[in-house]
Residue, then its C-alpha position, 0 to 999 in steps of 0.5 A: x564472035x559470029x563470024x568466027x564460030x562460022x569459019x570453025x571446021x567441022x570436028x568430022x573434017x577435022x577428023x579426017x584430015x588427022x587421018x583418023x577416020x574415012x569420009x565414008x565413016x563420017x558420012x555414016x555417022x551423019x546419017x545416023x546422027x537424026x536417028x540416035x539423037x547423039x553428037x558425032x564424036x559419040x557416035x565415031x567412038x561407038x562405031x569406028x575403031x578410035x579413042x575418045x583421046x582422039x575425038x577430044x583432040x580433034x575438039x580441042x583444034x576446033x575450039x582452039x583449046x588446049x587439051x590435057x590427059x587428067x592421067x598424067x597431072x596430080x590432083x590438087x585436093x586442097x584446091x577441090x576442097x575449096x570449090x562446092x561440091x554441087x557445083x562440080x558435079x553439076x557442070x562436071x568439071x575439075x579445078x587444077x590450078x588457082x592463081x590470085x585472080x584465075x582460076x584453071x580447070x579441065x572441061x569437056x563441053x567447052x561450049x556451054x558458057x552457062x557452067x562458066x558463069x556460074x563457077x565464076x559465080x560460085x567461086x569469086x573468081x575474076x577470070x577463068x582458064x579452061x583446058x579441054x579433057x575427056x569426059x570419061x576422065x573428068x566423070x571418073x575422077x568426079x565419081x570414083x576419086x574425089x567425091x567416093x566416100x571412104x569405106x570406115x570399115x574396109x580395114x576391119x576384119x570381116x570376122x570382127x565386123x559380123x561378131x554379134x550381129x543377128x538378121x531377124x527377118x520380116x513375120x509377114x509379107x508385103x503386098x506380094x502373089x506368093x504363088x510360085x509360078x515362074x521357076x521349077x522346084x529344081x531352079x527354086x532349090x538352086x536359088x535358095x542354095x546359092x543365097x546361103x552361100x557363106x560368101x553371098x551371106x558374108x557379102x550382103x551382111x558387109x554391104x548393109x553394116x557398112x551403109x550403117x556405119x557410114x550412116x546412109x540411108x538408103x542402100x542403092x544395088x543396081x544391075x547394068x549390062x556388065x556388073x552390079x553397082x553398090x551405092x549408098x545416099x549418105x545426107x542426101x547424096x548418092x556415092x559409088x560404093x563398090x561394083x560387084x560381079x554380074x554372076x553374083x547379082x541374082x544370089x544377092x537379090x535372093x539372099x536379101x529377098x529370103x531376109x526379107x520374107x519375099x517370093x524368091x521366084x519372082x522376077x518380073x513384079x516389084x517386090x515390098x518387104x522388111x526385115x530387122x538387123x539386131x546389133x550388140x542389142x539394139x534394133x535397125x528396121x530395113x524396108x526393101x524395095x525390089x524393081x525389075x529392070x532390063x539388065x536384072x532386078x534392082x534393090x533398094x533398102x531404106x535404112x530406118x535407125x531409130x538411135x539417129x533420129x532425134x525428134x525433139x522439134x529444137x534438133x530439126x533446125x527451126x530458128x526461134x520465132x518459127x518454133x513459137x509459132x509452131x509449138x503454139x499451133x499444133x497443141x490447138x483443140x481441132x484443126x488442120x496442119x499441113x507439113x508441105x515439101x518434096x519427097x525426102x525433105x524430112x516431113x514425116x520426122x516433122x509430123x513424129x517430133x510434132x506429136x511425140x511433143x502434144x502426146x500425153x495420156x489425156x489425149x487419144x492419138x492414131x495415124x495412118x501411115x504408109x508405111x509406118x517409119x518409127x514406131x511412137x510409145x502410146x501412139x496408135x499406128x495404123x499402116x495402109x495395106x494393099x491386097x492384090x488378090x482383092x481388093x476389097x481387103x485392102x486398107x487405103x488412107x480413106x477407109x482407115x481414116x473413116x474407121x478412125x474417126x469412129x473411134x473418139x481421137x483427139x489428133x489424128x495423123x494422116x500419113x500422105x494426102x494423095x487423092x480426093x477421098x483422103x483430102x475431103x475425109x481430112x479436111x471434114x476431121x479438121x471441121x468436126x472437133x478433131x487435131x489433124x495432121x498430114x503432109x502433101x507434097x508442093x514446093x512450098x507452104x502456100x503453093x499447097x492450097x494450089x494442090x489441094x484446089x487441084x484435087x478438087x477440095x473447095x478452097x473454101x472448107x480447107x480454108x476454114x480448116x487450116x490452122x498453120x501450113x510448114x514448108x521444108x527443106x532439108x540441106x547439109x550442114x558443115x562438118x565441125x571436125x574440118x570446118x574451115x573459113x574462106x575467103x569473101x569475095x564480092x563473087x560470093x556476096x552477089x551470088x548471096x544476094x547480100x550488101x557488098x559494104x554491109x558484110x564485106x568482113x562477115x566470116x563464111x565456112x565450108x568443110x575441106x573434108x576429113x575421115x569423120x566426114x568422108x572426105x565430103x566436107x559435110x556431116x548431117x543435115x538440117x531442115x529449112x522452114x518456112x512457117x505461116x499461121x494461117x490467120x483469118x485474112x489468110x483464110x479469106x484470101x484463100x477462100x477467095x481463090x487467089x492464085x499462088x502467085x497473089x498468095x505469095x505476094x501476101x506472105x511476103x507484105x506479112x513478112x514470113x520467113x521463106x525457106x530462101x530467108x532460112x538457108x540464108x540466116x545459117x549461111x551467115x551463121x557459119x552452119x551451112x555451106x554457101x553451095x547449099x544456099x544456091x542449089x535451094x535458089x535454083x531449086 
């Protein structure tokens, strides 16, 4: 194999003998190639006038593969159906023709035999065929044909689809200098007038009922070189919506900018702020994040609907023993419950389900959050608050959490444990007759006492305070509308580290796609848990500064579910596609 890859042409050379490029042209390119840190196709095409087509021929030569125009071949749906989704947009690929024990698909990088491994893996089969296109064509139809959400409600007149809609905007600025500074009175007029055009109003009123409808949450406008890209992250994942023409992008920026109550004239500081969306009576929360870049300022909505989010502790996908062990922990008197896990892995709808659940009017419940997502009946919430004009004024974890505990709670909630100060004073409120709750972020429960350790609280005093630590994860569920069985290969078993005889005949699901769900063949998602008790041996083995690699060897003798042992039990249980058992492994 050696001896081989070192008789294979340069693709420069081979280049030149098609007569596509000059030796003077490779030679530049290879003296730029140390700068850019690009391969020299992408270089060629950059600089010298010839196609991408042309520099994947040349490749298809050098590997002996044979190449294909993905223009002129049909899409095979039902086949890129039945292959995960994660795995196609991780190694960027398209499925084109299965055959009982071979599987053909087109590729770009023909040399990275990890992606081969895994999709032979991931798919069962036995034997692949590879086909060399462009990147260009493969990332195009990844993006923008199979994976692109359908648009509920692109058939719906515009009229209809505003009827009964009213913007309330936000009553206060967020952590904004309102001082108009940047712009004359003249280009302030000028921007409030282009932001009220009906266009611009009907435009952003689409784009935000429509993300809505189609339940994302989160609202992705993007300015590049060219144009403004409209994304939306629906259960998780983000989908090229529309592109919208760069002259429009700065009246969309200001429009949303008035609705949210912000500094129109602001160009080069980040932005915070909200406002609310009224729809046939019922109340959406919008929080709007605003981030200059270098082709424009970028936006980003976080859609906050409270009819979606059920916070009953059984609707968030805890099996039966974990939510005994954690119903009975959280009504303790005092103590510390920490939810532990990466940035929107669903801890914050965690800690609102745990306490509408031991909210009642013989206890005194306050929080402290940053910022306050949902807003919970008979709950006093705080939320943190930042004055860039002084700073004296403003209301950080640690001084809300210090007036808190002058005010006789019984629970307390803290939003995030991000530095010393919040995780001593929530650590001392855990000791001193207090139920307190918080989040951190790790990638698993036990590798929490690590990052407490790191910000510099004694393994010791958390250890005492610790009552029950709960890692989660969050994956995609299938869609029941286009549910569909697929076949179990020892492929499939191996990659679910399961007993070929054992489960050779169990039935295994994936979605194939439909209108409910976008043609995404998944619909909602559900949390993994890992639930631990912290018992008194644990307390001791922590206290003895184990390092996490012995603290997991002692979950393990203890038998605690992991959140690997959670994706796995609802694989087999027919709610969650393969894919998504693999990507928490690799994660």
């Amino acid at each position: 194999m050696a001896a081989e890859f070192l008789k294979r042409k340069r693709i420069g050379e081979i280049l030149i003998e098609m007569k596509a490029i000059t030796p003077a042209q490779l030679e530049a390119a290879l003296k730029k190639q140390p700068a850019v840190r690009k391969m020299i196709g992408e270089i060629l095409i950059a600089d010298v006038p010839i196609s991408e087509e042309v520099v994947y021929r040349a490749l298809s030569v050098q590997h002996n593969i044979e190449f294909v125009n993905l223009d002129n071949i049909e899409l095979n749906r039902e086949l890129v159906r039945q292959i995960p989704e994660s795995l196609i947009k991780t190694y960027k690929f398209i499925p084109l023709k299965k055959e009982p024990k071979s599987l053909t698909i087109a590729v770009f990088d023909p040399s990275n035999t990890k992606m081969f491994d895994s999709i032979k893996l991931a798919t069962g089969y036995m034997f692949l065929k590879w086909l060399l296109a462009t990147k260009s064509q493969i990332t195009h139809i990844i993006n923008d044909i199979i994976y692109r959400p359908q648009n509920v409600l692109e058939n719906v007149p515009i009229d209809e689809l505003l009827h009964d809609v009213k913007l309330e905007f936000a009553t206060e600025r967020i952590g904004t200098d309102l001082s108009v500074t940047s712009l004359s009175e003249k280009n302030l007029e000028e921007l409030k007038r282009e932001s009220d055009q009906t266009t611009i109003v009907t435009l952003v009123n689409k784009i935000i009922l429509d993300a809505v409808k189609m339940r994302a949450s989160d609202i992705h406008i993007e300015a590049f070189e060219t144009h403004v890209q409209v994304r939306y992250r629906v259960d998780g994942i983000l989908y090229d919506i529309m592109p919208i023409e760069k002259s429009a992008h700065q009246a969309i920026i200001s429009r949303i900018k008035i609705m949210s109550n912000l500094d129109i004239t602001e160009r080069m500081m980040p932005q915070d702020g909200n406002f609310k969306l009224r729809v046939k009576n019922q109340f959406i929360e919008f929080r709007v994040a605003i981030l200059p870049c270098i082709y424009g300022q970028n936006c980003t909505i976080r859609i906050l609907d409270s009819s979606r989010v059920n916070l009953e502790l059984k609707s968030l996908g805890f099996l039966d023993n974990e939510l005994r062990v954690f119903e009975h922990n959280i009504n303790k008197p005092w103590g510390l419950c920490l939810i532990v896990g990466p940035t929107g892995s669903g801890k914050t709808t965690t800690l609102y389900s745990a306490l509408s659940l031991i909210n009642s009017r013989q206890k005194k419940l306050i929080t402290i959050e940053d910022p306050v997502e949902f807003k919970i009946p008979g709950v006093h919430q705080m939320q943190v608050m930042e004055n860039k004009l002084d700073e004296t004024r403003s209301l950080t974890f640690g001084k809300g959490l210090r007036s808190i505990l002058r005010l006789d709670p019984d629970v307390i909630m803290v939003g995030e444990i991000r530095d010393y100060e919040t995780a001593e004073i929530t650590v001392k409120a855990a000791l001193t007759g207090h139920m307190v709750f918080s989040t951190i972020h790790a990638n698993s429960a036990i590798e929490s006492v690590s990052r407490l350790e790191n910000l510099g609280v004694d393994p010791y005093l958390f250890a005492t305070s610790l009552v029950l630590l709960v890692g989660q994860r969050l994956v995609r569920k299938i869609c029941n509308e286009c549910r569909q069985q697929i076949e179990t290969t020892p492929f499939l078993l191996a990659s679910l580290q399961l007993d070929q005889e054992k489960y050779k005949n169990h039935k295994f699901f994936r979605g194939i796609g439909c209108k409910v769900c976008n043609n995404s063949g998944y619909r909602d998602r559900t949390g993994l848990f890992e639930v631990v008790e912290v018992n008194t041996e644990l307390k001791e083995v922590i206290g003895q500064r184990q390092s996490t690699l012995q603290l997991f060897k002692f979950l393990r003798q203890q038998k605690i579910t992991t959140i690997q042992d959670a994706c796995l039990r609802k694989v087999l249980d027919g709610d969650v596609p393969v894919e998504e058992y693999i990507n928490v492994n690799v994660g």
